[in-house]
Each structure stands twice: as C-alpha cells, then as structure tokens.
Backbone as JSON Lines, residues from 0, in Angstrom:
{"i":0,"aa":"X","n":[0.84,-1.18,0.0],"ca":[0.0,0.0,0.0],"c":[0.89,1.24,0.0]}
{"i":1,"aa":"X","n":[0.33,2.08,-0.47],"ca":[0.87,3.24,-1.19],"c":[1.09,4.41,0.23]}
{"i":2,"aa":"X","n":[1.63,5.4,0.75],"ca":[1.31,6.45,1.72],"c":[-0.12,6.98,1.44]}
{"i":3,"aa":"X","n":[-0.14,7.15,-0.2],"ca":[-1.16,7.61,-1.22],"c":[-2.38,7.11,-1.06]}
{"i":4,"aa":"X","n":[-2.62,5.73,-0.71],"ca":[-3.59,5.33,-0.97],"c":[-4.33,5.2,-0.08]}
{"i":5,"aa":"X","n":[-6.04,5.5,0.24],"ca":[-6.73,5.13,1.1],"c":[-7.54,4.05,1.33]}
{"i":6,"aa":"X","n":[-7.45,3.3,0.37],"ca":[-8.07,1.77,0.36],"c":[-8.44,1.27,1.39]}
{"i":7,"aa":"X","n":[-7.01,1.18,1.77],"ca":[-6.92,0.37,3.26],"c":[-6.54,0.84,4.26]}
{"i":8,"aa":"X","n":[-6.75,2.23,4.53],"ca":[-6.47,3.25,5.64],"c":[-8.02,3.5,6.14]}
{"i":9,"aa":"X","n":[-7.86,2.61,7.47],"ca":[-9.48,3.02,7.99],"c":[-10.17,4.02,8.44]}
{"i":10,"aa":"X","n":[-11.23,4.39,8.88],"ca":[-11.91,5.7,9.21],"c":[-11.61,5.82,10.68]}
{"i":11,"aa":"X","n":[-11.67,7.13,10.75],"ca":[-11.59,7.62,12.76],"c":[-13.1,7.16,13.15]}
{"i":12,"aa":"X","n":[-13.48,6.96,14.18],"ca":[-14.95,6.48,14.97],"c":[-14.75,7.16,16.07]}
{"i":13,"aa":"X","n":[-16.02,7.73,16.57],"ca":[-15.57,8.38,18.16],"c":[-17.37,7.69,18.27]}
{"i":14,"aa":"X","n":[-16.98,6.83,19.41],"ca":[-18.19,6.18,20.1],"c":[-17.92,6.46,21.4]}
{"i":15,"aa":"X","n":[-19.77,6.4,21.77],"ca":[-19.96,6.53,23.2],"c":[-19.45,6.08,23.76]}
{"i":16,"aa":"X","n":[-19.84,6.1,25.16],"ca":[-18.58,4.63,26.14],"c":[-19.23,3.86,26.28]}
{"i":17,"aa":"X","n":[-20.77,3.73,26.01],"ca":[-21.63,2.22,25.54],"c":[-21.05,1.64,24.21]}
{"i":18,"aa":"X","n":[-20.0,2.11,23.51],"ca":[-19.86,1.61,21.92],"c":[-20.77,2.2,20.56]}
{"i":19,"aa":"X","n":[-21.46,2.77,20.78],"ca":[-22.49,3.03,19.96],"c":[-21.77,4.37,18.95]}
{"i":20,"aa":"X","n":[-21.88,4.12,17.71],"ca":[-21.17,5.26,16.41],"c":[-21.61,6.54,17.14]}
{"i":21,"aa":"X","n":[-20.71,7.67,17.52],"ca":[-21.35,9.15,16.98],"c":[-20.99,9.77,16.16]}
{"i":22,"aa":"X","n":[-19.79,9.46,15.43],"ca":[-19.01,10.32,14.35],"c":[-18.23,9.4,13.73]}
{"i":23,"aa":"X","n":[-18.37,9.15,12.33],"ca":[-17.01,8.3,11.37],"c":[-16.74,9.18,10.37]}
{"i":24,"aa":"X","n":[-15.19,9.23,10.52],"ca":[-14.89,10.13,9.68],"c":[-13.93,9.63,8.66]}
{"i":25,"aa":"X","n":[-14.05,9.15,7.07],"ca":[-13.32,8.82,6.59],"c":[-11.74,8.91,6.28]}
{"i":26,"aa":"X","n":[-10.94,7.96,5.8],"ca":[-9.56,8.59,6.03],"c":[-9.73,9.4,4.37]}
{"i":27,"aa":"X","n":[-8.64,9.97,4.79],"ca":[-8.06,11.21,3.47],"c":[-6.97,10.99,2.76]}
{"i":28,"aa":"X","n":[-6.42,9.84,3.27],"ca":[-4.65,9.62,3.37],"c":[-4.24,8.85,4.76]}
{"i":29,"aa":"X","n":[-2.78,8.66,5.0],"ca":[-2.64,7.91,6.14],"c":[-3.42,9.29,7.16]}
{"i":30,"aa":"X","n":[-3.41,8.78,8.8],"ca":[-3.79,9.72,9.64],"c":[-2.43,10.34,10.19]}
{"i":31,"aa":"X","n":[-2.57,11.39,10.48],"ca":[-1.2,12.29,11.36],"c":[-1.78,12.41,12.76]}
{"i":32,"aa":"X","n":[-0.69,12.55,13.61],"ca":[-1.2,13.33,15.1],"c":[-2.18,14.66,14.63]}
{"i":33,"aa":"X","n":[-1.67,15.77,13.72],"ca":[-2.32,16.76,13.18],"c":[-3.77,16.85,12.83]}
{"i":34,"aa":"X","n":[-3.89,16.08,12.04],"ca":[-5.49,15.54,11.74],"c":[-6.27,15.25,12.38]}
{"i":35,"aa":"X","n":[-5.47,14.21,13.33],"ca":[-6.55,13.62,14.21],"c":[-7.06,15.0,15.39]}
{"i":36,"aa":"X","n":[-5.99,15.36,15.74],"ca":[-6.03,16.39,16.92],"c":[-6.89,17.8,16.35]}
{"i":37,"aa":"X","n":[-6.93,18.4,14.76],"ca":[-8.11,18.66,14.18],"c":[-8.73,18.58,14.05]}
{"i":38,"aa":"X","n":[-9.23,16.94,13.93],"ca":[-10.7,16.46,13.77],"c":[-11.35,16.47,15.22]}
{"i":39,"aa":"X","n":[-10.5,16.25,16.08],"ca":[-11.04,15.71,17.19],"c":[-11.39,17.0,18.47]}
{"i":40,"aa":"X","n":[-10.82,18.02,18.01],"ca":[-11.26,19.41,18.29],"c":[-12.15,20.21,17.3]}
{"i":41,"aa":"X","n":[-12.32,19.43,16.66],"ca":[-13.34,20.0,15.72],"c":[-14.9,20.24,16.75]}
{"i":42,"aa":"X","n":[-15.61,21.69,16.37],"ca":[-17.09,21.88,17.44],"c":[-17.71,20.46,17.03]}
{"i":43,"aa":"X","n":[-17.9,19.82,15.58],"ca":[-19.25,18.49,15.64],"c":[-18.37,17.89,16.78]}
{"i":44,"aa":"X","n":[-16.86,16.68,16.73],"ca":[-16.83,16.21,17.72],"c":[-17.01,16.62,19.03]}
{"i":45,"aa":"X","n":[-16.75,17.73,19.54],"ca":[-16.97,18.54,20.93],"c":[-18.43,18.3,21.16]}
{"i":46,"aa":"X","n":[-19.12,18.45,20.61],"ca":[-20.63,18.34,20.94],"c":[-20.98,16.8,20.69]}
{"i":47,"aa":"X","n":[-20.64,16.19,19.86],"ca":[-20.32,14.89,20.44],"c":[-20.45,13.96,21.6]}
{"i":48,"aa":"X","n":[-19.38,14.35,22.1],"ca":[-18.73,13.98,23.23],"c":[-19.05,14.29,24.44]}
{"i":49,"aa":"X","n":[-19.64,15.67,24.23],"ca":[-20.75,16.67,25.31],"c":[-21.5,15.89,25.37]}
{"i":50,"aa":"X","n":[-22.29,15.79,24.22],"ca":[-24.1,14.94,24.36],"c":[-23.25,13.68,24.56]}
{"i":51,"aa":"X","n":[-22.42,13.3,24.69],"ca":[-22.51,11.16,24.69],"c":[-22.12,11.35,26.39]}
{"i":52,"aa":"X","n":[-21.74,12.63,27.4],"ca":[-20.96,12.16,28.82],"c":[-19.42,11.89,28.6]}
{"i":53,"aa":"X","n":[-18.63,11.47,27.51],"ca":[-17.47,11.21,27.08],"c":[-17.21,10.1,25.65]}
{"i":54,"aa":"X","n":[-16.33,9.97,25.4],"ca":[-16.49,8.84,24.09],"c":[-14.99,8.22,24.12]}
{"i":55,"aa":"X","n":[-15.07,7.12,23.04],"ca":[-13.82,6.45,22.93],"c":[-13.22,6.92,21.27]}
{"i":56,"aa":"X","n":[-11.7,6.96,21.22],"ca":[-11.48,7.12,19.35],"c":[-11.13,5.7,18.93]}
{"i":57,"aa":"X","n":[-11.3,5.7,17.37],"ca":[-10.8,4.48,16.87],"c":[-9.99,4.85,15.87]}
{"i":58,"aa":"X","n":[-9.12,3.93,15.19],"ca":[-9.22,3.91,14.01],"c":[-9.23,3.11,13.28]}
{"i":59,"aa":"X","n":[-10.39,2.9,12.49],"ca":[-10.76,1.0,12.8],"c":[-11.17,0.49,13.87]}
{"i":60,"aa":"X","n":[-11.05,-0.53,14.05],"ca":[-11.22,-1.47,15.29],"c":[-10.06,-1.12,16.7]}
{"i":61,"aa":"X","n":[-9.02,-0.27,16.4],"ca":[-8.02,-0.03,16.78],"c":[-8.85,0.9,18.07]}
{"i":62,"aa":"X","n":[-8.34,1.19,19.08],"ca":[-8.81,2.18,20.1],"c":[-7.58,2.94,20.47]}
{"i":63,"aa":"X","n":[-7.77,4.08,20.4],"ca":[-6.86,4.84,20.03],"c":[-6.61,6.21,21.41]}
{"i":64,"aa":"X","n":[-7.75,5.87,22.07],"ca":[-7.95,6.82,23.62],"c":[-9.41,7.19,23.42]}
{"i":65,"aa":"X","n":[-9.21,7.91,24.72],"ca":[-10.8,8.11,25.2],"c":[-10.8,9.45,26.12]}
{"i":66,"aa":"X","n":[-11.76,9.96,26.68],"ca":[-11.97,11.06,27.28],"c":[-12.15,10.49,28.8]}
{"i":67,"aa":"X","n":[-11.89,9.47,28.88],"ca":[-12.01,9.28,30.58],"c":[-10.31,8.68,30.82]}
{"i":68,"aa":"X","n":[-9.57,8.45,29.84],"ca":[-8.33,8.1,30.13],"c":[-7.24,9.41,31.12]}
C-alpha cells in the first residue's frame, strides 16, 4: 500500500462509552497526530462527546484513547 492510498487506511470512529457510532470520519490519506487532533477538536466532535458524557477514538477497530483516560 501506497502512503497515497486510502483503500486500506481506515476511518476515525468516536463512540460513546456504551460503543455506539457518533461520528465516522473517513480517512483522506494515512492519519497524522495533526489531523486527528483537528478532527477531534473540531465543534461536531466537541458536541459529540458533550451529548454522549465522554467517548472512545478508533481507528478501525483499533482504540486509540478516550476522554475518561
């Protein structure tokens, strides 16, 4: 796989702390600290995370942190 390619570069997920989807955000390219830390300060996720009590990130199946860590 390419840096280039997104085929197989999975999406960010920020789920409740029941598991349940509130936000998937497709990849663009590989992910950076940058991106993520953009996306994830982004107001939709903030309100998010407000209305869920806290959430977990993914990328993929991967868990990547959470707001109660």
């Amino acid at each position: 796989m390419s840096a280039e390619s997104t085929d197989a570069v999975p999406p960010l997920i920020l789920r409740d702390l029941g598991g349940s989807v509130l936000l998937e955000v497709p990849a663009d390219g590989a992910w950076t600290i940058e991106r993520l830390v953009g996306l994830l300060g982004s107001p939709r996720a903030c309100e998010c995370v407000i209305d869920a009590f806290g959430a977990d990130v993914f990328i993929g199946k991967e868990w990547i942190g959470g707001t109660e860590v």
